[in-house]
C-alpha positions in Angstrom: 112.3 63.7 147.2 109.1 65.5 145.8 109.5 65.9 142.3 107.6 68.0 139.9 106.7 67.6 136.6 106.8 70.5 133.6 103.4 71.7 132.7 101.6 70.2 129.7 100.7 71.8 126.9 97.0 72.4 127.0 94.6 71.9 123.7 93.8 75.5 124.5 97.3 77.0 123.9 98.7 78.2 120.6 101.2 75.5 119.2 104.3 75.7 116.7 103.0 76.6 113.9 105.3 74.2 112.0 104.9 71.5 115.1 101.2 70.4 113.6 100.4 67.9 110.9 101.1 69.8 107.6 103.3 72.2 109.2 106.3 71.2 107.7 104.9 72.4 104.4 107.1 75.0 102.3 105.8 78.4 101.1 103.3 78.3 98.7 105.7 79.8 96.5 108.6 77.7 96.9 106.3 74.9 96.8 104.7 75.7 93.3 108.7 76.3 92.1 109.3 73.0 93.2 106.1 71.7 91.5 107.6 73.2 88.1 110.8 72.3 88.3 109.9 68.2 89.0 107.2 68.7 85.9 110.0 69.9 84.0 112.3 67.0 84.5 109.7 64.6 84.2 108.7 66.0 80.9 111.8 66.0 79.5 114.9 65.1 81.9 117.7 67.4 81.5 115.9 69.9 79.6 117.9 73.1 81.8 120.9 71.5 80.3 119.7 71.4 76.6 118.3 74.8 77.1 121.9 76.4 78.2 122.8 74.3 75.2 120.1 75.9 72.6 121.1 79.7 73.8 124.6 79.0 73.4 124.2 77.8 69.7 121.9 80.5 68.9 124.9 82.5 69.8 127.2 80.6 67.1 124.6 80.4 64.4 125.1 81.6 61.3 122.9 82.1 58.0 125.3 83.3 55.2 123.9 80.7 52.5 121.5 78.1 52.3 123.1 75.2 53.9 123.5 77.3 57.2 120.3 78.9 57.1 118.5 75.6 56.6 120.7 75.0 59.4 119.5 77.6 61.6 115.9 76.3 60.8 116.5 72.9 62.5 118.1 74.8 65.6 115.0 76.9 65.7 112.7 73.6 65.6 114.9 72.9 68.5 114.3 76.0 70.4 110.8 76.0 69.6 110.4 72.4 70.9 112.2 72.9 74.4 109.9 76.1 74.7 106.9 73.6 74.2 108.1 71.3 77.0 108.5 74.5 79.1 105.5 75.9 78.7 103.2 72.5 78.8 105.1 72.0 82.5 104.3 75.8 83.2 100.8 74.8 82.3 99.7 71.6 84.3 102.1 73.0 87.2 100.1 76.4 87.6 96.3 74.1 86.9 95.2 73.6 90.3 97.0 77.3 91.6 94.7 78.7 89.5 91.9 76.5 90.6 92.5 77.5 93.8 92.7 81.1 93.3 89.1 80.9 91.3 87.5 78.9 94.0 88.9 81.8 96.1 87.4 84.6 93.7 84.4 83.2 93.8 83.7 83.1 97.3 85.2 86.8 97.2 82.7 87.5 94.8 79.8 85.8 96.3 80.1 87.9 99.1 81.3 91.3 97.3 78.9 91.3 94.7 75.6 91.7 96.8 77.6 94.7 99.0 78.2 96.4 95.6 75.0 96.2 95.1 73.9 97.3 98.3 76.2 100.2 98.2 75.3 101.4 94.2 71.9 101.0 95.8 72.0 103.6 98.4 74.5 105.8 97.0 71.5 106.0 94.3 69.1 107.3 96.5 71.9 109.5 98.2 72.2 111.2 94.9 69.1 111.4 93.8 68.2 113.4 97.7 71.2 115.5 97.0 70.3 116.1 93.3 67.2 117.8 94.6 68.4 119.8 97.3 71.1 121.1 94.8 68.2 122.2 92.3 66.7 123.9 96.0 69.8 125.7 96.7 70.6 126.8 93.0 67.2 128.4 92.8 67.8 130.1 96.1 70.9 131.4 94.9 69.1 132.6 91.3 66.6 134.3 94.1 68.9 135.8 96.2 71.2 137.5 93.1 67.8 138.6 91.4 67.3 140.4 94.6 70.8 141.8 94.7 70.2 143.0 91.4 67.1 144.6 91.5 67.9 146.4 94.3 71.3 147.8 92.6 68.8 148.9 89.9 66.5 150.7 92.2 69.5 152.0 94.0 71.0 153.3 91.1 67.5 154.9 89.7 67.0 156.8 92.9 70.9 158.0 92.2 70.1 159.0 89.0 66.4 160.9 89.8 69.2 162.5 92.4 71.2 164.0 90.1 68.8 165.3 87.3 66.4 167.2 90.1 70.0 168.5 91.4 71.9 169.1 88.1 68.8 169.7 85.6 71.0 170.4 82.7 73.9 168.2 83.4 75.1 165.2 81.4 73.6 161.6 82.8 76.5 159.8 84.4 77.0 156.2 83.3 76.2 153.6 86.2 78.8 152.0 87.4 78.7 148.0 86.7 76.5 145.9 89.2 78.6 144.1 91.9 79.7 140.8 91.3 77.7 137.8 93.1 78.2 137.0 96.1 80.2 133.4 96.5 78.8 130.3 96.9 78.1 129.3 99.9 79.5 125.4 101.0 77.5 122.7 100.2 75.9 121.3 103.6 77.6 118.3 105.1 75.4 116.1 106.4 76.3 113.5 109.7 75.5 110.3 110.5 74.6 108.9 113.8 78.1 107.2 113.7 80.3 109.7 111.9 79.8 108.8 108.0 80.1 112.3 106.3 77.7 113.1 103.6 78.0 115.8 101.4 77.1 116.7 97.5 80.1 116.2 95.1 80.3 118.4 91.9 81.4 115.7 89.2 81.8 116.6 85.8 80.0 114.2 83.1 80.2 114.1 79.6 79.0 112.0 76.6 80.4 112.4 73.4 77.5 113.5 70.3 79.8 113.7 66.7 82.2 111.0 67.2 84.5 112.8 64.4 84.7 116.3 66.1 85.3 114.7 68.7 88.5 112.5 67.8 89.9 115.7 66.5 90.0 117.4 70.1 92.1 114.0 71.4 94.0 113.3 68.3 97.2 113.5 70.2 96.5 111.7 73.2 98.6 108.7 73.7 96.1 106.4 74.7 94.3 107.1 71.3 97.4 106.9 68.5 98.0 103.5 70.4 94.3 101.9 69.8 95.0 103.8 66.2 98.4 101.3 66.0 96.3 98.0 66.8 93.6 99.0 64.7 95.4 99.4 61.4 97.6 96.7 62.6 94.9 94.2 62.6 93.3 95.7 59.2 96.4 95.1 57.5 96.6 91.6 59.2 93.3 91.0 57.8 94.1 92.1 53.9 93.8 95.4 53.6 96.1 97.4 51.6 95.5 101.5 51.3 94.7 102.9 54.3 94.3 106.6 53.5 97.2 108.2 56.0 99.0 104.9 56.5 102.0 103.2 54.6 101.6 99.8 54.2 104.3 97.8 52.5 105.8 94.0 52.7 109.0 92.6 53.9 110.7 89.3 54.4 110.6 88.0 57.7 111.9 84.5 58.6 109.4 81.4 58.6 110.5 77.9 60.4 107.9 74.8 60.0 
């Protein structure tokens, strides 16, 4: 009886992912969970425990007099020690992720940085071409509507002579006003050899000249009243005490060493 065997698998052929060495590996992220968790049990073993513990006296705590507010201090010592041991796990667990995702940046960046650079490069002398056929085209257009213009003048001259051979003794009419310009034409679109589009882009710049003036115009903004917040914030962190606009006052706020 001729029997006959299964194919082999051939080096050529994709494999099991998960049928290789390493392949029984967890997701990164469930992986670097795991890493936590085990630093946090090394650290400190039952620490999930004390921590349900911790919240639930924070919840009974009471400061009404000194004995219990001293009391809260220690519990707060507590707290503040359990979040140590968290975040010193959360620490040497996320090290070498972060290692990893630098090494990573960095080849990113050597190879991203020289196309910036590349592309800031040409888009430079793109501009720069473009820059001067927009000067071109804007003194065509100046051309053209001087021309339009002149000849609404003569037009309206000859009109005029018209009228006063005609009319001798009659009034001089008031000239209508000149036509408006003519539009814009498009800006040219030029193509490359393998379908990149190039055309000139109206941008609006600015740069700002009276620094006061101009703080006025974007008093309101959002953006602005919150880098106001932090900067008085941080003067009155650093001693200062009148702050023309601003009230500054103290208050009592709890201190546990």
């Amino acid at each position: 009886m001729t029997t006959i065997a299964a194919p082999r698998r051939t080096d050529t052929e994709n494999p099991n992912p998960r049928a290789v060495m390493g392949g029984n590996r967890p997701p990164l992220d469930v992986e670097a969970r795991h890493a936590f968790d085990e630093a946090l049990e090394e650290a400190k073993p039952g620490l999930r425990d004390r921590i349900d513990q911790l919240i639930a006296a924070s919840d009974r705590a009471t400061a009404t007099d000194a004995e219990s507010a001293g009391r809260c201090g220690e519990l707060v010592k507590q707290i503040r020690a359990a979040a140590k041991v968290v975040d010193d796990a959360h620490t040497s667990t996320k090290a070498p992720y972060l290692a990893a995702g630098r090494a990573v940046d960095s080849a990113k960046t050597e190879l991203r940085g020289p196309l910036d650079a590349a592309k800031v490069k040409v888009e430079a002398k793109q501009t720069q071409f473009l820059r001067e056929e927009e000067a071109k085209r804007q003194a065509e257009l100046r051309r053209q509507r001087e021309e339009q213009e002149a000849a609404w003048r003569a037009e309206q001259d000859r009109l005029a002579a018209e009228r006063a051979a005609a009319e001798p003794e009659a009034p001089a009419e008031v000239a209508p006003p000149p036509p408006p310009p003519a539009p814009e034409p498009e800006r040219q679109i030029i193509r490359g050899d393998y379908g990149a589009a190039v055309s000139g882009q109206k941008v609006w710049m600015n740069q700002v000249e009276d620094y006061e003036l101009a703080f006025i115009a974007v008093a309101n903004n959002e953006k602005v009243r919150e880098a106001i917040d932090k900067a008085i914030s941080n003067m009155v962190r650093g001693g200062v005490r009148e702050i023309p606009g601003v009230r500054i006052w103290s208050d009592v706020k709890a201190s546990n060493r």
